[in-house]
N, C-alpha and C positions, 0 to 999 in steps of 0.2 A: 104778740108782743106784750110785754107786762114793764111797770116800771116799780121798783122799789124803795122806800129808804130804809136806811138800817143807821141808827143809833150805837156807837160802841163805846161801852165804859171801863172805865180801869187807868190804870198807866198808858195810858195811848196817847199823851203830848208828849214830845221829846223824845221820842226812841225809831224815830224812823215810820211812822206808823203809816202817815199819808204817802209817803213814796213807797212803802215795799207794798200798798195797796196796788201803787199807781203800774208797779212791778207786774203786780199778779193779772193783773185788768189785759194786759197785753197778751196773756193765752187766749182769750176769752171775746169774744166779738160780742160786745159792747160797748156803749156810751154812757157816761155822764161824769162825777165828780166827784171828790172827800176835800173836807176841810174840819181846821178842830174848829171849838165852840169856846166862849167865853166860861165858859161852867167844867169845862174838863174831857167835857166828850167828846167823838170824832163823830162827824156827819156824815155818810155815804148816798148819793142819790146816784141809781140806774136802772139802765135800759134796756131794753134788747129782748131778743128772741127766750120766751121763759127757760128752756133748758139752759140756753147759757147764763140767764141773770143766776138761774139760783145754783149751775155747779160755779159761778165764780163767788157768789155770796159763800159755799161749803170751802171754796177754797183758803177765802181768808181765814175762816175760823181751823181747817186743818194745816195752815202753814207755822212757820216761828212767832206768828204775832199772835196764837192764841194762850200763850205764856201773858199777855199784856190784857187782854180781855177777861172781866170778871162780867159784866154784862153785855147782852147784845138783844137790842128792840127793833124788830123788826114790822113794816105794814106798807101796805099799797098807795101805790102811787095814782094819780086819775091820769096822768101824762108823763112820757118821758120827759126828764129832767133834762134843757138846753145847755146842751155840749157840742165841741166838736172832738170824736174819739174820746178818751177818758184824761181826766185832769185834774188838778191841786188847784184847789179855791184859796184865796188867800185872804176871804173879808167872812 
């Protein structure tokens, strides 16, 4: 089990960004969360079995949202991020 966060920058407020994650997250058996940030970015914190965290981490960046992504920060987490199944943060 690995936990990740990933950092995305670009036009990722307003175009749908948090739900077509929250979209993708549902092939993919994991947990945790996205929310945007007050500075522009979108926050991504999860979970799971490492093959799935990082092919659904590949899957955001090869879906339509990687038109909206000019940046993407990624690093380890010390614990899954508390969720229950995957979800849109809204603070």
């Amino acid at each position: 089990m690995i936990a990740r966060q990933v950092f995305f920058e670009g036009n990722v407020q307003g175009v749908g960004f948090r739900w077509s994650v929250k979209q993708i997250a549902k092939g993919f058996d994991v947990t945790g969360w996205v929310r945007n940030l007050p500075d522009g970015r979108v926050e991504l914190q999860v979970g799971g079995a490492e093959s799935e965290v990082r092919e659904f981490i590949e899957a955001i960046g090869q879906s339509e949202l990687r038109a909206h992504i000019r940046n993407q920060n990624e690093s380890a987490l010390a614990q899954a991020p508390a969720a229950r199944g995957f979800e849109i943060r809204h603070q």
